[in-house]
N, C-alpha and C positions, 0 to 999 in steps of 0.2 A: 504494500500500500504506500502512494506517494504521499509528500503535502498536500495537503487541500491548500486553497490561498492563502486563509484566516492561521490556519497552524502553521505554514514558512510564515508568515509575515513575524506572528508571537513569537515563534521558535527561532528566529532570524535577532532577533531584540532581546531575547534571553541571552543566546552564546555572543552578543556585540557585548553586550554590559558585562556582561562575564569575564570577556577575554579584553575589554578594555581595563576595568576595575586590574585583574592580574597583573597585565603587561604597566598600568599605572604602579600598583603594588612593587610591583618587581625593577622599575626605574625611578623611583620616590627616591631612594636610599642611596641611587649608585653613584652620583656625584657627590655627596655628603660623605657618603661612606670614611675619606681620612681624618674626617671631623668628629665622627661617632667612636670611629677606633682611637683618637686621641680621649676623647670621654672615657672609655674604657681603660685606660691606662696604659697607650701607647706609646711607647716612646719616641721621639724625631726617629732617632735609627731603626725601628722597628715598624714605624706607619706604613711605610711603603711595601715591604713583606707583606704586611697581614692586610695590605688595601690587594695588592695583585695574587694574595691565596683567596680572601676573600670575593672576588672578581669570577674568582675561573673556577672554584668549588660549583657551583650549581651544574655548569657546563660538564663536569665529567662525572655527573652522580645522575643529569639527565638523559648523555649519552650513553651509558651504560642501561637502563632502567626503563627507555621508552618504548625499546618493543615489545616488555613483559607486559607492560600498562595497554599494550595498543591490546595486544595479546587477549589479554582478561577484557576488554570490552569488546571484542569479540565473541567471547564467550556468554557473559554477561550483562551485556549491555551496554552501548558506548554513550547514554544520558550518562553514565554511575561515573563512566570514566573521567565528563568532566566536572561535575560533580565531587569529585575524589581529588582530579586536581584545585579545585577550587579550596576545598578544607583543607588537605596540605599546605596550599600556601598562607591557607590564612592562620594553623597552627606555626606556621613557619616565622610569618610575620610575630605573631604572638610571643613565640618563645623569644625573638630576638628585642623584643623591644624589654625581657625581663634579663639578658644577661647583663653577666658582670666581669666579664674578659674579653679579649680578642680572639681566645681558640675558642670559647664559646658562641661566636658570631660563627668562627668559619666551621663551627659541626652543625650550627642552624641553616646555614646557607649551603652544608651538603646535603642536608634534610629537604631543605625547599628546592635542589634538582632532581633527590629522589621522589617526591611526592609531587612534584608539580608538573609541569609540562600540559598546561591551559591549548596552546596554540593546537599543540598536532591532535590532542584528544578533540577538541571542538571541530577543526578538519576533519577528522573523521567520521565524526557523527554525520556533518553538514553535507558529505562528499554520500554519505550512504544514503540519505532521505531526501536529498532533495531530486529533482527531477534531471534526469542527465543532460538537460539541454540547459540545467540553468544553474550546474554546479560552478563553471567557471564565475558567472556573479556572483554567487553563495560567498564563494571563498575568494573573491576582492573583495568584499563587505567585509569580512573579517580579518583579512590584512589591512584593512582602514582602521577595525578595531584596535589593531597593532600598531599603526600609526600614530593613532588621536593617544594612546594611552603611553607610548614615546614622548609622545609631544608633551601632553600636562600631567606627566608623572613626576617629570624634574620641576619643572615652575612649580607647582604642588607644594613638591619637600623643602623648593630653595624658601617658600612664602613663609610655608607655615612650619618647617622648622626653627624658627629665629621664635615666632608667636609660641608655639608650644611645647616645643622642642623635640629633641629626636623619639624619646621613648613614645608620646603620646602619640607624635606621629605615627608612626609604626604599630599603635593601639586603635588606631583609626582606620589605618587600612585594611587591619584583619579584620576589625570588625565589619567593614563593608564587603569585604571579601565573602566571608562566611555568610552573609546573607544571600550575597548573590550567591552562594553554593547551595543556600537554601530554595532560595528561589528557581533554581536549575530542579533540584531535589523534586519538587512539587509542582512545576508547571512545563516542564521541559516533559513534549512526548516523544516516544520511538517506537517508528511502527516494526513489528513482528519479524525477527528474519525468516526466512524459510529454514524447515528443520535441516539437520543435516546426519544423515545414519551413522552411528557409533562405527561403524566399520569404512566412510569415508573420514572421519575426524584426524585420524594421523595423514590420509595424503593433503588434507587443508593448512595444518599445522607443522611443521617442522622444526627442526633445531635451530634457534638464532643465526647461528654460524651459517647454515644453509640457508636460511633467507636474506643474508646479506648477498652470500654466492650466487644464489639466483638472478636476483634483483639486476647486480653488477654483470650476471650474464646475459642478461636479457637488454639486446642493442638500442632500443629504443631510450629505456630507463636510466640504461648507463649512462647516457649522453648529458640527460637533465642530473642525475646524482654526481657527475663531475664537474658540469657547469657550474649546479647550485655550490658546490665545496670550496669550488674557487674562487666563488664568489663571498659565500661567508667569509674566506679566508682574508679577502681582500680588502672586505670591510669592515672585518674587526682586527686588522693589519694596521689600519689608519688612526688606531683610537691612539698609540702612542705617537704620531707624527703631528694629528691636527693641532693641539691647541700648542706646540713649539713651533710649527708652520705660522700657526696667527699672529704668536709672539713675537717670531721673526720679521712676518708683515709690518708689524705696530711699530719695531723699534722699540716696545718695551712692555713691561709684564703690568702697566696698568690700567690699561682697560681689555688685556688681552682676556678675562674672562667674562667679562659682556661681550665680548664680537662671539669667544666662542660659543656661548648661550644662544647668541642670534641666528646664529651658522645655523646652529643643529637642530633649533626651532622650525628656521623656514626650513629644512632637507625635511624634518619629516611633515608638517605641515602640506608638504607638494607632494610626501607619499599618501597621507593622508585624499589626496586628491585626484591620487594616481590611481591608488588600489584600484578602488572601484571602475575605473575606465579599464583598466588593464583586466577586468574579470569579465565584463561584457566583449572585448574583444577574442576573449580564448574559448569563450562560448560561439563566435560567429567564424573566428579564424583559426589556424593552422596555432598550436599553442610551440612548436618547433621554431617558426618565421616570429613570433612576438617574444620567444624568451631570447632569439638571436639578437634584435632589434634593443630589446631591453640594455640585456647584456654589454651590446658593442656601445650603446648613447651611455651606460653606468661608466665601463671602462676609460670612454672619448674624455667626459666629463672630469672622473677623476684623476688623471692623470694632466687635463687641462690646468687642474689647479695648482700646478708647479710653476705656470707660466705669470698670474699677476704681481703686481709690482704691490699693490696695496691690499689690504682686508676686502674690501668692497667691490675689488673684480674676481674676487670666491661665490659673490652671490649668485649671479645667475647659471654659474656651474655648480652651486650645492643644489640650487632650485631642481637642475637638470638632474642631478644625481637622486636625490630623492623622488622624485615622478618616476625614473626607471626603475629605481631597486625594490619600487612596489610590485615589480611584476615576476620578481625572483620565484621567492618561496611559494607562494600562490598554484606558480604554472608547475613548479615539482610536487606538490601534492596533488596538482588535477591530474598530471602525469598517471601518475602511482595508481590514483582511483582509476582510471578508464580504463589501466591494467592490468588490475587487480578483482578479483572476485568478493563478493559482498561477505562473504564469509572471512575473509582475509583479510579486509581491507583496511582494519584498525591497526592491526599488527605492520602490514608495511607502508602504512604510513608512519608508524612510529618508527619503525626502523628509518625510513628516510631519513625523519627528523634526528634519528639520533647520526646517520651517518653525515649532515649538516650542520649538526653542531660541534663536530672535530674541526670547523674552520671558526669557531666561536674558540677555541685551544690552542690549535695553531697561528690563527694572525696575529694575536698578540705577541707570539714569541717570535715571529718571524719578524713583525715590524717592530719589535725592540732589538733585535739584532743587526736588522739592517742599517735600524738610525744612530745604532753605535758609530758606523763603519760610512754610511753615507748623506746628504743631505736631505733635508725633508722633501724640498722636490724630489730630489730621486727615490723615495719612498715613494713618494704619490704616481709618481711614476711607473713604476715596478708592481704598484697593488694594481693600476687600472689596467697595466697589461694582463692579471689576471685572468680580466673581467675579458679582457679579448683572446684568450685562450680560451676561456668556457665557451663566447661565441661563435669561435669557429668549431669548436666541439660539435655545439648546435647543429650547424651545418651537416654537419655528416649523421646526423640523427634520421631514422627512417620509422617512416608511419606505416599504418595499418601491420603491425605487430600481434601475433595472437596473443591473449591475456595470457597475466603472469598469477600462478600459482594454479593448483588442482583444481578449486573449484569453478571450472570453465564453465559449465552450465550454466549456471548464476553470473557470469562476469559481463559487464556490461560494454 
């Protein structure tokens, strides 16, 4: 049974508030973060350790854990799944707003990678029930949810932690959070899968390892699971180059953190803007020709921004950079779903999610190595040719692919 209009419309408005509320959640704290671990009893020589464990803990507790979670909503239900990630993060948030250390932040913050993961569980609910000609919108709707919650999750914490401070703040997101888990809980439906007989259940399901192999052997999926990695990689490559890039624009570190606020506001504000355009086109177009297009205007863009002389000729290339990078993640979980069987399809898309967030691990160590060794333009440089490697990847990606995993019957 598909939506009817009245339940996508409700059910579309539940998992946006959800996965905004989260993705707010989960960026409230992250520029603050050296401020709270100095509260905790950080030392100058120690902040920067426990800001960059604290950083990359969610990322390798969610890459590990996401296709158990996809896994089990498959089995069980994928409303529960986001539902579950909702209450993890909001015990997450919870528990971090009562410690009273730094390694006590960074086991909360391995806690809120194993328990969490909002995005791919709501992708995959959204990719299973909505109707297939109009999961490419579903899921730019929800990459906007990712946007907007980018966007006023830092204004958020920069406001109202100075007003109330860190711990409350952090008492205020859980609590919003847990409601909307509530409210997922009780008014989020999902229609019925078809059953699937005890004696096909082991060829639907396989060993993680095997579904990674699959996946990466299957020439279609490959192409978007390399694209998308490099492009994670690329853009969480750039977190240590931009705000010494801006620095260096200014000529000095004092208004470099208002430009960089600005930067990162308009970039995801124009994803915010993008998503959704880029979800109606992978419904109407070739999702191969739009993540190429994405990809090569992300790459052009970021690598452009080696070239101004001031802060102010960054703008209309962060504008460009965020309009394209909306259409990343989006087009590899629609990917996933068209080639994946309903039966399966929680599980590899968590798997995707989790083999895309090894570039949430890698760019940061690759672009603190690089900017040892070379200039921040040549950092920006070198990430956005990433972004043009994934694109020619693209290119060599081939359609009409038979679906990926056993349950072909069911696969759409």
């Amino acid at each position: 049974m598909s939506w009817t209009a009245v339940q996508r419309r409700q059910s579309l408005r539940i998992l946006w508030s959800g996965q905004f509320l989260a993705i707010a959640g989960l960026t409230v704290l992250v520029p603050l973060l050296p401020f709270y671990l100095r509260e905790l009893g950080a030392t100058a020589g120690e902040n920067s350790f426990w800001t960059g464990m604290a950083l990359a803990a969610p990322a390798v507790t969610l890459c590990l854990t996401s296709p158990l979670w996809g896994r089990v909503g498959d089995r069980h239900g994928r409303k529960w799944m986001v539902a579950r990630a909702l209450f993890g993060l909001a015990l997450s948030l919870f528990l971090m707003a009562m410690v009273q250390s730094p390694l006590a932040l960074f086991l909360c913050r391995l806690l809120q990678g194993a328990c969490g993961g909002v995005v791919d569980a709501a992708s995959a609910y959204a990719a299973s029930e909505a109707p297939e000609e109009e999961r490419g919108q579903v899921l730019g709707k929800l990459q906007g949810a990712t946007a907007a919650g980018s966007l006023f999750g830092p204004l958020i914490g920069g406001l109202l932690a100075d007003v109330i401070g860190f711990r409350q703040l952090l008492l205020l997101m859980a609590v919003l959070t847990a409601a909307s888990g509530v409210l997922t809980s009780v008014a989020l439906r999902e229609s019925k899968p078809k059953r699937v007989a005890k004696s096909e259940q082991g060829r639907v399901h396989h060993s993680f390892t095997r579904v990674f192999v699959e996946m990466l052997q299957h020439r279609r999926l490959r192409a978007f699971l390399i694209a998308g990695l490099l492009a994670q990689t690329g853009i969480y490559g750039l977190v240590t180059a931009f705000a010494p890039h801006v620095e260096l624009l200014l000529g000095s570190s004092d208004r470099a953190a208002s430009w960089v606020g600005i930067l990162q506001a308009l970039t995801w504000g124009a994803g915010l803007l993008g998503a959704a355009w880029w979800g109606k086109r992978n419904d109407r177009h070739s999702i191969e020709n739009n993540m190429f297009w994405a990809l090569a205007l992300c790459g052009l863009s970021i690598a452009l921004q080696a070239l101004p002389q001031e802060a102010s000729g960054l703008i209309p290339l962060r504008l460009l950079q965020g309009f394209a990078f909306a259409a990343l993640l989006q087009s590899v979980f629609l990917a996933v779903a068209q080639e994946t069987g309903r039966q399966s399809r929680g599980e590899r898309i968590g798997a995707a999610n989790s083999f895309l967030v090894l570039g949430q691990i890698i760019g940061p160590l690759l672009g603190g190595v690089l900017g040892g060794i070379w200039t921040t333009g040549a950092v920006f440089v070198a990430m956005g040719a990433l972004f043009i490697v994934g694109a020619l990847c693209m290119m060599c990606a081939r359609i009409h692919i038979r679906p990926l995993g056993s349950d072909r019957s069911t696969a759409l």
